[in-house]
Each structure stands twice: as C-alpha cells, then as structure tokens.
C-alpha positions in Angstrom: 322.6 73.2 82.3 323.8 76.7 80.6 321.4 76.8 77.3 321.0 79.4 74.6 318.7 80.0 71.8 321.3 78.2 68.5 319.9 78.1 65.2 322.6 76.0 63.8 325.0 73.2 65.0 328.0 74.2 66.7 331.3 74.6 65.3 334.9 74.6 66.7 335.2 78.3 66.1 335.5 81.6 68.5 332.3 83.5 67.5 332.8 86.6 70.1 334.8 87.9 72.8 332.8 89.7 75.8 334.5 91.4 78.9 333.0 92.1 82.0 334.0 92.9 85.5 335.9 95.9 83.8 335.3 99.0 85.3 338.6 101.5 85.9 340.4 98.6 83.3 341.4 99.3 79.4 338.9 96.8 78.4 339.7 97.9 75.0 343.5 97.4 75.8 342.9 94.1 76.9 341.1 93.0 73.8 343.5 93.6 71.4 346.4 92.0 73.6 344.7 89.1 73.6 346.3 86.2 71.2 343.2 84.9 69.6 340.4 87.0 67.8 336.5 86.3 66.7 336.4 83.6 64.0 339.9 81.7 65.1 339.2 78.4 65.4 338.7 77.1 69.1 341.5 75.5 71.2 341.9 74.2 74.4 344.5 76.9 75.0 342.3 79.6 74.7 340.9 80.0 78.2 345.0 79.4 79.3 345.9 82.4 76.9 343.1 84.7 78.2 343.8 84.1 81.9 347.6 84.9 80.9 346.8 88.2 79.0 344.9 89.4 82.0 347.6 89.0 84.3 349.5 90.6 82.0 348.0 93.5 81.2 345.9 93.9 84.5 348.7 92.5 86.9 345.5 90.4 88.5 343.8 87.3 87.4 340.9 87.0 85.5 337.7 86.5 87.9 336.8 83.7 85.3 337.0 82.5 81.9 334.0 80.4 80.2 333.7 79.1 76.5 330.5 79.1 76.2 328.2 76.9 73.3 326.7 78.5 71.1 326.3 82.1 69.9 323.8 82.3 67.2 325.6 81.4 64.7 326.8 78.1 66.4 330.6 79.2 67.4 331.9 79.6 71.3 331.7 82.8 72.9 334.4 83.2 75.2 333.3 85.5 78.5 336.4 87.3 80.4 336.0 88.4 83.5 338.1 91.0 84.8 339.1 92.4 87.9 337.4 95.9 88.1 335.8 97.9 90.5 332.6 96.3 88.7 333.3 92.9 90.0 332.6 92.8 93.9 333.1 89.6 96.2 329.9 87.2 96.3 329.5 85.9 99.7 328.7 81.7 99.3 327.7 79.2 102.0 329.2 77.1 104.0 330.3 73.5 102.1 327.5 71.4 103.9 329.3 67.7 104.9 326.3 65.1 105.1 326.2 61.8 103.4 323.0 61.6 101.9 322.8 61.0 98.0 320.3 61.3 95.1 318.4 57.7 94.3 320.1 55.8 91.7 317.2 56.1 89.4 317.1 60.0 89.6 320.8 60.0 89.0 320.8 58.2 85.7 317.5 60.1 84.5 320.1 62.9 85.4 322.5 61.8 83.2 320.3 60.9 80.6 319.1 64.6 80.3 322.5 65.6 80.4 323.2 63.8 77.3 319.9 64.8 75.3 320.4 68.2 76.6 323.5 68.2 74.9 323.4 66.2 72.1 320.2 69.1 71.4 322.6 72.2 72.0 324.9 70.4 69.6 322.7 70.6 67.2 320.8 74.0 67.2 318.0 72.6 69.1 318.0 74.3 72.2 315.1 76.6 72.7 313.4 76.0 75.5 309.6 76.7 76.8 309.7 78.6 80.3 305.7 79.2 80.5 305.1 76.7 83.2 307.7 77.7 85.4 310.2 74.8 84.3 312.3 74.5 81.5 310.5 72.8 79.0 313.2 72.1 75.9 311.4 71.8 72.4 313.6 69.0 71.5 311.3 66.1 71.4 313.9 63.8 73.7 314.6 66.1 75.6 311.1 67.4 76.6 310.0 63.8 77.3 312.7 63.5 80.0 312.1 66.2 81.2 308.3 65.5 81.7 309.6 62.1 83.4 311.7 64.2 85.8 308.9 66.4 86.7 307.1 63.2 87.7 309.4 61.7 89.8 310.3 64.6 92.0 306.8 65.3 92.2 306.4 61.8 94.2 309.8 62.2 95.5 310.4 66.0 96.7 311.7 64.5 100.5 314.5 63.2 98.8 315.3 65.9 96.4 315.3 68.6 99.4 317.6 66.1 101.8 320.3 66.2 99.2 320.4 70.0 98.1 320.4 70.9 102.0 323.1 68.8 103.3 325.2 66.4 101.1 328.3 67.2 100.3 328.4 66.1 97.1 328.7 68.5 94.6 327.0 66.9 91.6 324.5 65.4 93.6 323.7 68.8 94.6 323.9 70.4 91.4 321.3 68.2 90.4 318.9 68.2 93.2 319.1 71.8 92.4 317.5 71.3 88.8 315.2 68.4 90.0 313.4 70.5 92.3 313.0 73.1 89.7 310.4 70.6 88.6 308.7 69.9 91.7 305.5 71.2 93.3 305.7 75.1 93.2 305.8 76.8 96.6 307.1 78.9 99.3 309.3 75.7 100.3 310.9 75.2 96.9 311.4 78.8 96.3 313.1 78.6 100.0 315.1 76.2 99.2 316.1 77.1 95.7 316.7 80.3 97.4 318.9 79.2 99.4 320.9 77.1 97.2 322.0 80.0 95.3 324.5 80.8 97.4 326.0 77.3 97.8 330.2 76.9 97.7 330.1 75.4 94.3 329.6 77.2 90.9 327.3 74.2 89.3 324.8 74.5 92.2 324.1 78.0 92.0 324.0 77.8 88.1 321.2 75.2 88.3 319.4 77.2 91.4 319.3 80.2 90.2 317.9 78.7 86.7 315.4 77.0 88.1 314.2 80.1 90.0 314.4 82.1 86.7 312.2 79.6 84.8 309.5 80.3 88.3 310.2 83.8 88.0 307.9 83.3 83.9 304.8 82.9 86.9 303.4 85.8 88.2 302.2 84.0 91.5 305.9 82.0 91.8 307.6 85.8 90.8 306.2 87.3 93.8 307.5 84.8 96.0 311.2 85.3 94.9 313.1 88.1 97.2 315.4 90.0 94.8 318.7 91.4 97.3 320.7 88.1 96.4 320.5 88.1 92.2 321.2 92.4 92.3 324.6 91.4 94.7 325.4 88.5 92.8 325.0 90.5 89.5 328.2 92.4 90.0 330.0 88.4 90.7 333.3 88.0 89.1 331.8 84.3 88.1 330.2 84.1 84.6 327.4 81.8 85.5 326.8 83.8 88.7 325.9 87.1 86.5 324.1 85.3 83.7 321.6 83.3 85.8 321.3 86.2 88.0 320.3 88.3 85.0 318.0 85.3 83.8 315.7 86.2 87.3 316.0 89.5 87.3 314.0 89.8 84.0 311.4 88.3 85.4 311.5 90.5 88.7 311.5 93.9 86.7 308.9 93.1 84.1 306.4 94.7 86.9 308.8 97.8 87.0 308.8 98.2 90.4 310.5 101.5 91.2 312.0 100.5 94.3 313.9 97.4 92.8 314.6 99.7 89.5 316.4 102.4 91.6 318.2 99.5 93.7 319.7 97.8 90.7 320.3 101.1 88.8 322.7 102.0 92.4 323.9 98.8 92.9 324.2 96.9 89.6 324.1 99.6 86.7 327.9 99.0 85.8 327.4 95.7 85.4 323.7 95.7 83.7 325.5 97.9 81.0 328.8 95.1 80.5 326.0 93.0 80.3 324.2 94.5 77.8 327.1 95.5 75.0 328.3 91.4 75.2 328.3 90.3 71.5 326.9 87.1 72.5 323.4 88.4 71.5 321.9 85.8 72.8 323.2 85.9 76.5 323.6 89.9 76.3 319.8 90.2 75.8 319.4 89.7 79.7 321.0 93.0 80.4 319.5 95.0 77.6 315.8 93.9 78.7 316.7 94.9 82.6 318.9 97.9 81.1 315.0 98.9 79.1 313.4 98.1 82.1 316.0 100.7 84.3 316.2 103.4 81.6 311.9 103.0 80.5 313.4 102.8 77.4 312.1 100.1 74.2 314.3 97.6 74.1 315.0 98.4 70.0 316.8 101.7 71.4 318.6 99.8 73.7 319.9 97.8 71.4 320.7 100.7 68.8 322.6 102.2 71.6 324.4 99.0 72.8 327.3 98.3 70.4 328.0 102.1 71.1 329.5 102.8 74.4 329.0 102.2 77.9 328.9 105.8 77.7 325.9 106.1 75.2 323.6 103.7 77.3 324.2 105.8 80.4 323.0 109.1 78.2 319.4 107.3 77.9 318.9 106.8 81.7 316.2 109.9 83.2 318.2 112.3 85.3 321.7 111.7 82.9 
C-alpha cells in the first residue's frame, strides 16, 4: 500500500511530472517532448504516451511509469523512469512455486484494509503514525483494522511466514508481506522481511520494504536491518523499488554513520539527487532528508537548493 501525506481529495488531474533513472539523458529534452503537461487532466493514455516519448527520444523504454495518488494538492504525479547510466539492474529472487495460501479470514481483513486504505487516500486522509514500528493510519477505519490485523498475525505469525517464503501466489505474498509488518518484532521478521525484498514481483517488495521502513522509526528494530540491499536497489529502474528503498534508508542515516554515508554518497548519489529535485514534495522529501544526511547539510538548504540543479546540490557536498 503506496501512501502519501494529501491534504485534500484527489482529483483527475496531472499535478507533476518527475524523471529519474536519467543520467547521460536530456532529461529536460524529454520533458518537453512529452504530450501531456502539469495540470492536464488525467487519462488512461498517459502512462502509454510517456512510455512512447521515451522510446522516442531515448531509442529505449522507459524502466517504469507510475501514476501515483496524491501530490499535495490531491492530483497524480506521474514518475518516469528512464534508461540512464543512473538506473542499474536490481537482482530479484527466484519465483518460489509452493501451494500454501493466506487463511480466508486474513485475506478478507486484507481486503477490507485495502478498501479503507483507499477510500482514506481518496479523501486526504492518509497520514499515517510510524512510531511503533507499524503503520498506524490516523483515519479512524482504517487504524481499527489495522489494530485487528496486528492481532491476528500476532497469534498467527506460522502462517504469515509459510506464505511469504514459498507460495507462489503473488497477492497472497504481497500481503503476507504487510501482515508481518505487524507481527512480533524480531531478528526473524526482519529476516524474513529482509528477504522478501528481493522477491520476483513488484507488490511484494513494495509492501516488504515498507514494513521494514515503518521498523526502521525503532531504534532497537533499526539496528537490526542490514543496509547493502535498499543502497543497490536505490539506483532500480522500478518506482516503488526506489521510493520504499528511500523510505528505510531515512531511518538508517538518521545515526549518520559515516561508513554507510560515504557508501550511499559512491554508490547512490545520482540517484539520491533525482530523488530529491522530484516535484512530488511529498515523495521527494526521502531524498532530500538522506541528501542532508550525505552533505551535513539542514534540510531547509537542501530544499532551497533542490528546484535548482542536480548541479547545485552537488556544490553543497564537503570535498565538491
């Protein structure tokens, strides 16, 4: 479940544009050859039209193309990603093939979720409470469900770790993956979660890597969490791959460790920076916080620097 912060209900409406993936591309090229612009309204042609324009200006497909609800304002941002020397190949598991499946019951709690989740987002009612290392929405509905899903996994963890190790079902994976995001916090469920970050499909690593963001708010659960996968899969050419990735890596460099700081700033900095110009201030403020956290910079000056250049972030890092 992809959230973001809305203050207002969502509208049918292209709110930004946001590249990534760019690097050695005419990112600025590419924008204006595309056939839609910020405030057209939204249309199921869009993503069709953006994967078209990329083949046409790049002469390679786009990595991905996501509408994404909502931007602050309550309108779709639309995230490109391009084919660039700052989108690298992120290595995913093996499909596993077993038979096992989620319990009925969990499934339509699932579902039920799903739809309050929603029907929230819709409706500028998605900000969410992180603190106890579990998503937590604010939306009364929504919150109660969520507190009945903790329970349940809590007695039932055997069956929520069957199903995210070995079905082959990708939905009942992809929600295994967020039920045990509410269960007992340990070195197991980090494992696991761990692990199912780099599963074949895009909806189970989404919902992983979430959950292990939401740990990452604990101190004791942050330790626990080995960064090398979130700074490779940072530099994915899938949308949800970078974003979530971003979300955990907030939580891993509010310490500042100078070893992980120097790792991402050789391995990821491209990519941190596409990250942080998005106009989608909502998802871009992942890379501007690990940008600050990189350069020891406020995040205020980030920000001031931001709608700049890729350029004029670079200039704050020490040693530029």
């Amino acid at each position: 479940m992809s959230l973001c912060a809305c203050t207002l209900a969502a509208r049918d409406r292209v709110g930004t544009i946001n590249l990534y993936g760019y690097k050695g591309i005419d990112a600025e090229a590419l924008q204006r050859a595309l056939p839609f612009r910020t405030g057209d309204p939204y249309t199921t042609q869009i993503k069709t039209e953006a994967r078209e324009t990329v083949q046409q200006i790049v002469g390679r497909p786009a990595t991905d193309v996501e509408a994404i609800c909502c931007d602050q304002n309550g309108d779709l941002s639309i995230f490109i990603g391009l084919p660039g020397a700052s989108s690298k190949p992120f290595p995913y598991n093996a499909a596993p093939t077993g038979m096992v499946r989620l319990p009925q019951e969990l499934w339509n709690l699932q579902k039920q979720i799903d739809t309050a989740v929603h029907a929230a987002v819709l409706a500028g009612h998605a900000r969410e409470d992180d603190s106890e290392g579990y998503a937590l929405l604010k939306d009364p509905e929504s919150r109660a469900l969520e507190l009945k899903l903790r329970a349940y996994v809590l007695e039932h963890e055997e069956e929520v770790y069957a199903v995210l190790e070995s079905s082959s079902n990708n939905e009942h994976r992809k929600y295994a993956a967020n039920a045990l995001g509410y269960g007992r916090q340990s070195r197991e469920q980090i494992a696991a979660l761990l692990r199912a970050s780099s599963d074949a499909n895009d909806g189970v690593r989404d919902e992983a890597v979430r959950a292990l963001g939401c740990l990452a708010q604990k101190p004791e659960m942050c330790k626990l969490i080995v960064p090398d996968l979130f700074v490779g899969m940072m530099n994915s050419g899938i949308w949800t791959d970078r974003n979530k990735a971003s979300l955990v890596l907030v939580g891993l460099t509010e310490s500042r460790d100078p070893k992980l700081l120097a790792r991402l700033r050789a391995e990821a900095l491209d990519s941190i920076i596409e990250m942080a110009r998005w106009k989608d201030e909502g998802h871009a403020g992942f890379g501007v916080a690990i940008f600050a956290h990189i350069a020891g910079a406020p995040i205020d000056k980030v920000l001031d620097a931001s709608p700049v250049s890729d350029e004029a972030l670079r200039a704050m890092l020490p040693g530029q």
